[in-house]
C-alpha positions as CSV (number, residue, x, y, z in Angstrom):
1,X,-41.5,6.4,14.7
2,X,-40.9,6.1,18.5
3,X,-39.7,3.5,20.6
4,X,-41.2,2.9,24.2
5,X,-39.0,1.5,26.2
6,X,-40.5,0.0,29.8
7,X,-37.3,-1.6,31.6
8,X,-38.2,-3.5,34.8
9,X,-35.4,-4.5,37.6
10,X,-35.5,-7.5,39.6
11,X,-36.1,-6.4,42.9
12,X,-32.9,-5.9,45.4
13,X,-34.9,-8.4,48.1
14,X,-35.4,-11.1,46.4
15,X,-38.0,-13.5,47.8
16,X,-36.9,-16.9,46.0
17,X,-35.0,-18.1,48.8
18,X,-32.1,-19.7,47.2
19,X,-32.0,-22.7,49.1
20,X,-36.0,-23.6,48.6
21,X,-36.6,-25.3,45.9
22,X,-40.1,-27.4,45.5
23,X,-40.0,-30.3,43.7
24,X,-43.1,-31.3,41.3
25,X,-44.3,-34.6,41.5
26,X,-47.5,-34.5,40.2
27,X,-51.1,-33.1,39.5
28,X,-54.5,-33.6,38.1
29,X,-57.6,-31.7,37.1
30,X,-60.5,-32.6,38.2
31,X,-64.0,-31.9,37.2
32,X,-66.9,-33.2,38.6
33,X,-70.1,-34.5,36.8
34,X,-72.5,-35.2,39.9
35,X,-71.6,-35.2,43.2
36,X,-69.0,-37.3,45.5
37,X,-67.9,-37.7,48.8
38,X,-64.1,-38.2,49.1
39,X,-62.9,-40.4,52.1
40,X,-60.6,-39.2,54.4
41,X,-57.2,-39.5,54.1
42,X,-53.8,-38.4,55.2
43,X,-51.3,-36.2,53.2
44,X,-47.8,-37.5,52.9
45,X,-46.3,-34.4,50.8
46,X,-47.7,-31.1,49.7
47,X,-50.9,-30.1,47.9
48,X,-51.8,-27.4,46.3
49,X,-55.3,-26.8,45.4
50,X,-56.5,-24.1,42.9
51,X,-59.8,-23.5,42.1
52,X,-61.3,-22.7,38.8
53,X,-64.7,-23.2,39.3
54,X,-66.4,-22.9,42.6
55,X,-67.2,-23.3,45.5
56,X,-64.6,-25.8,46.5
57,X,-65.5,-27.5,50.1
58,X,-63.1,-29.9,52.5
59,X,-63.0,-30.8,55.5
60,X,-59.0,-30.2,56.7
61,X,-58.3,-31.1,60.1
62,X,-61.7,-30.8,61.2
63,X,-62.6,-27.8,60.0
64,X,-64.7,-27.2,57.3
65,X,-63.7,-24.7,54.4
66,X,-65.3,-23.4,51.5
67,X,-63.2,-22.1,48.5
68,X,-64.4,-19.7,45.7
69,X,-62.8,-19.0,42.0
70,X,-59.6,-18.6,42.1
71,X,-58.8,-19.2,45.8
72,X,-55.8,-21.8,46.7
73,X,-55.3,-24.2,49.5
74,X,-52.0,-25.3,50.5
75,X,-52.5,-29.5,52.9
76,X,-49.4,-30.1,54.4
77,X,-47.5,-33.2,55.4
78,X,-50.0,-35.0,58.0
79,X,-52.5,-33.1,57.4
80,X,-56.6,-35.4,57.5
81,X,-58.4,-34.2,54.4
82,X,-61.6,-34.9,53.2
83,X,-63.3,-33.2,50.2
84,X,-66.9,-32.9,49.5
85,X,-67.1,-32.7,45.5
86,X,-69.6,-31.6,43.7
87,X,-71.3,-30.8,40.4
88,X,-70.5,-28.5,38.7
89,X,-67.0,-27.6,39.4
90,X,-63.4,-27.6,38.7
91,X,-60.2,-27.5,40.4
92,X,-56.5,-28.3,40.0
93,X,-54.5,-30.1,42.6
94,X,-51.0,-30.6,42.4
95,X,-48.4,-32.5,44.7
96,X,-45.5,-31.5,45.3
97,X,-41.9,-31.8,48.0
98,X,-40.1,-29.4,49.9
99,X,-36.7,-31.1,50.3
100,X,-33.9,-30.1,52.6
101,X,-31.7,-27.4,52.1
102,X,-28.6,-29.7,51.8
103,X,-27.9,-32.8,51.8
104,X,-27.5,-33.0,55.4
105,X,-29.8,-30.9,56.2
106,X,-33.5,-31.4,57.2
107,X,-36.7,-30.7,55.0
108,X,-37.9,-27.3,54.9
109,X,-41.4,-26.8,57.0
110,X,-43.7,-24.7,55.1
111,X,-46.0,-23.5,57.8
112,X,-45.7,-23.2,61.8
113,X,-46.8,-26.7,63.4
114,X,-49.8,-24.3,64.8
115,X,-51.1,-23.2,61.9
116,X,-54.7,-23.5,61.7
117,X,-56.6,-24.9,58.6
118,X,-57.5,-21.3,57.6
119,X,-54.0,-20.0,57.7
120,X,-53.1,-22.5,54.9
121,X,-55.9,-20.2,52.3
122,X,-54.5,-17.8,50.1
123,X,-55.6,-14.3,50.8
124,X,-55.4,-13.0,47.1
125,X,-57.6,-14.6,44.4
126,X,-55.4,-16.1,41.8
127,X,-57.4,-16.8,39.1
128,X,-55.0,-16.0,36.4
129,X,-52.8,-18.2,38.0
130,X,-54.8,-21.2,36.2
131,X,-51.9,-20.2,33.5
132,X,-49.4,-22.4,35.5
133,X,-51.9,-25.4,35.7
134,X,-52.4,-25.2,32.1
135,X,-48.9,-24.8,31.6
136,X,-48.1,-27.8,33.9
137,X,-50.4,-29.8,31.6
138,X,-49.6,-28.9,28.3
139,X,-45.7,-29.9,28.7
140,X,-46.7,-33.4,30.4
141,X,-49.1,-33.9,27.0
142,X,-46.3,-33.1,25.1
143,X,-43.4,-34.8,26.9
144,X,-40.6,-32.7,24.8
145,X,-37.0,-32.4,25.7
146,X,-36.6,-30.5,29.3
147,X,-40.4,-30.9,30.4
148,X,-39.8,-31.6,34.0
149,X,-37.4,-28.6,33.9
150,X,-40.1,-26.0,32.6
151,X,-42.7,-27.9,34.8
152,X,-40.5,-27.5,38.0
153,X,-39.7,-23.8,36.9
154,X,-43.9,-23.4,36.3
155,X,-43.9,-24.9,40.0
156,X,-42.0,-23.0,41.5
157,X,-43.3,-19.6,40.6
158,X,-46.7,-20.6,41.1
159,X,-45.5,-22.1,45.0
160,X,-43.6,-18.1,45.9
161,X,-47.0,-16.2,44.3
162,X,-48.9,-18.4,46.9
163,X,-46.8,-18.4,49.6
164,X,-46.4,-14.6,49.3
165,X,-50.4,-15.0,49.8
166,X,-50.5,-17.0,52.6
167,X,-51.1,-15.5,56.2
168,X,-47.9,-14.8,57.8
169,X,-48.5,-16.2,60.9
170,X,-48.8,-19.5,59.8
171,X,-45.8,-19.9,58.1
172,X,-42.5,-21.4,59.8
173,X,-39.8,-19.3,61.2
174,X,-37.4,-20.4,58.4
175,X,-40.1,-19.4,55.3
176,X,-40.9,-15.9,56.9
177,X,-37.1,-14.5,57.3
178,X,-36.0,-15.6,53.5
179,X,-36.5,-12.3,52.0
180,X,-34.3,-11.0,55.3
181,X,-31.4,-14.1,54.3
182,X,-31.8,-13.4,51.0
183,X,-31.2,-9.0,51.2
184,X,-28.2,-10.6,53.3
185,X,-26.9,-12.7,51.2
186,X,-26.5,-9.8,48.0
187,X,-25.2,-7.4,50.6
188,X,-22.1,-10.2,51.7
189,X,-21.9,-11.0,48.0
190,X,-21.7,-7.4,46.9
191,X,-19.0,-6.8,49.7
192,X,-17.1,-9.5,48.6
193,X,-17.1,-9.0,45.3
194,X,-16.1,-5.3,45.4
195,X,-13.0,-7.0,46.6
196,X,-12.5,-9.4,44.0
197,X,-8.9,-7.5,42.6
198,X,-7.5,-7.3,46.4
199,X,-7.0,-9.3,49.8
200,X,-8.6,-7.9,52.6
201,X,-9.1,-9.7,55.9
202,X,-12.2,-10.6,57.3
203,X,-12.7,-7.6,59.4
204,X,-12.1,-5.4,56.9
205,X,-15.3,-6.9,55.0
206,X,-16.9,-6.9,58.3
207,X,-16.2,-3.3,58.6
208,X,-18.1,-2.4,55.5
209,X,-20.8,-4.2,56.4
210,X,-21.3,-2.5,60.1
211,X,-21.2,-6.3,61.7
212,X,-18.5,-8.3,63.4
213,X,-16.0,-10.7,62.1
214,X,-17.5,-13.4,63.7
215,X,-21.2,-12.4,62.9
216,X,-20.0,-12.1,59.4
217,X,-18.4,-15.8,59.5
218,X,-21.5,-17.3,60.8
219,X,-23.7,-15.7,58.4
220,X,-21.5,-16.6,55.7
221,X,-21.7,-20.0,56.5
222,X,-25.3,-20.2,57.4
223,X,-26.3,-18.2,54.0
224,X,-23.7,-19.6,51.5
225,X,-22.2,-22.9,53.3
226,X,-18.6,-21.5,53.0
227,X,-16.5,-18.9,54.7
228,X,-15.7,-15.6,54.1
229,X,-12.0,-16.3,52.7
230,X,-13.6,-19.1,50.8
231,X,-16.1,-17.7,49.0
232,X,-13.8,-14.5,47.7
233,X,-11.4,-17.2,46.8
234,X,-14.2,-18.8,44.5
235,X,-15.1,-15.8,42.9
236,X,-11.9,-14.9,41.9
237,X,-11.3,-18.3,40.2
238,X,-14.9,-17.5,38.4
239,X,-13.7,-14.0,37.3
240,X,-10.6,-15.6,36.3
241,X,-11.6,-18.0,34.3
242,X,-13.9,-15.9,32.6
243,X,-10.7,-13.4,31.8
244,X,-9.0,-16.7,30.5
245,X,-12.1,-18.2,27.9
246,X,-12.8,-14.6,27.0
247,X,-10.7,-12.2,27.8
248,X,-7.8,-13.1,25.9
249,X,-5.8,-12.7,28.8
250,X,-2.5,-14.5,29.7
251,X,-2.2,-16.8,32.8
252,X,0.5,-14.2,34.6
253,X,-1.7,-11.1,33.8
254,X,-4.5,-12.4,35.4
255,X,-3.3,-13.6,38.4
256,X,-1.9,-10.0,38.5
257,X,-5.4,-8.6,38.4
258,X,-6.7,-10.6,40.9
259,X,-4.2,-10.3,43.5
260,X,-2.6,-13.7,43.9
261,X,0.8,-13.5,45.0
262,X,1.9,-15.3,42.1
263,X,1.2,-17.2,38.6
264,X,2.7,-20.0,39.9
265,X,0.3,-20.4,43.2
266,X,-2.6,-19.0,40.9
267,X,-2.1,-21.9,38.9
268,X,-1.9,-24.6,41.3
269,X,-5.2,-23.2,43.3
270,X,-7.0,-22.7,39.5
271,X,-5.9,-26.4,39.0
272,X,-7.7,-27.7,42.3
273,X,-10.4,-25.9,41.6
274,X,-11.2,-26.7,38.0
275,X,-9.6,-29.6,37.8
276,X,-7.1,-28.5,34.8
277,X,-4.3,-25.9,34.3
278,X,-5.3,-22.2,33.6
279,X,-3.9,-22.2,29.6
280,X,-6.2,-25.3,29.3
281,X,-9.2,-23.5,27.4
């Protein structure tokens, strides 16, 4: 007998952009019997087009495109849109929101308010991607327990494969340097983490990290919404509640392991934090 073993890692840049998240609203399939001329009319959110059956033709913006199997089409916010339908073929659309990063924050712009019509078609042909739209379908049919979670999770895989497609140009500042944030942001977290059992200052994490203290404060804030002190403070309460529920570990020794000066001011920060004493399980 032999075992083949294929082991795949996720990749060290990862290009989910943690603070991205489209929302699904809806979609619909739509196949034509005989032609149709759709009127004009003015996007308010996202919408993604995939088509399964060709040629697809619009007019976005002004400018005419045509679309073959398995192309997509991303219409913004504000975007005119007309579609010329006809028989024969078979698309999905799907709408969907990019809300902002935080709650204060504004939305997230998908593409660069220069972005010409043809920078919003995917370059790649994803025609297996009709998988998702299926997908999408089959779980609003079936309406079980956590169907807008799988369908949001469906979404949102679909929306980085197309992204990743679309011409670089034509996407905003803030969509083009995720991958760059989000290498950051495991480098600062691995940093930190590494000094999970200890105390060190800010410019000693800095040091490692071959930036300045301040640089790596306003990254830390910008990336994770916290500080530097903060956000080592908050994994140690993680790790040490984890050494509490599982570890079988007394109060005093882990707040010996994690370098607080003492079970009593271990306790009171846990407490805050949690909302409940450390031996509470």
């Amino acid at each position: 007998m032999h075992v083949i073993k294929e082991r795949y890692h996720r990749p060290t840049q990862a290009d989910a952009g943690v603070r991205v998240r489209p929302v699904f609203d809806d979609f619909h399939r739509l196949r034509m019997e005989g032609d149709f001329e759709y009127p004009v009319h003015r996007h308010a959110n996202y919408e993604l087009i995939l088509v399964e059956r060709g040629p697809y033709r619009c007019r976005l913006n002004e400018t005419e495109l045509t679309l073959a199997r398995g192309q997509i089409l991303v219409v913004k916010p504000g975007d005119t849109h007309l579609d010329h339908l006809r028989h024969g073929q078979l698309h999905y659309v799907l709408h969907f929101r990019l809300p902002a990063g935080s709650p204060r924050g504004p939305a997230v712009n998908l593409f660069r308010p220069e972005a010409t019509p043809r920078m919003q078609i995917c370059r790649t042909n994803h025609v297996h991607d009709v998988l998702f739209m299926r997908e999408l379908r089959r779980e609003s049919e079936q309406g079980a327990a956590h169907a807008a979670a799988v369908q949001d999770s469906l979404l949102e895989a679909l929306f980085w494969r197309a992204v990743r497609d679309l011409p670089s140009e034509g996407l905003s500042g803030e969509i083009r340097r995720l991958p760059q944030n989000e290498a950051m942001r495991e480098r600062i977290g691995a940093a930190i983490e590494g000094h999970v059992q200890g105390n060190p200052t800010v410019r000693e994490i800095a040091r490692e990290l071959g930036i300045s203290p301040r640089h790596l404060t306003g990254l830390c804030r910008r990336l994770f919404g916290d500080s530097p002190a903060r956000l080592l403070l908050r994994l140690k309460l993680c790790r040490a509640d984890e050494m509490l529920r599982y570890g079988d570990r007394r109060v005093k020794e882990v707040s010996d392991a994690l370098g607080f000066a003492n079970p009593f001011h271990f306790s009171r920060v846990f407490r805050r934090h949690f909302g409940r004493s450390p031996s509470q399980r």
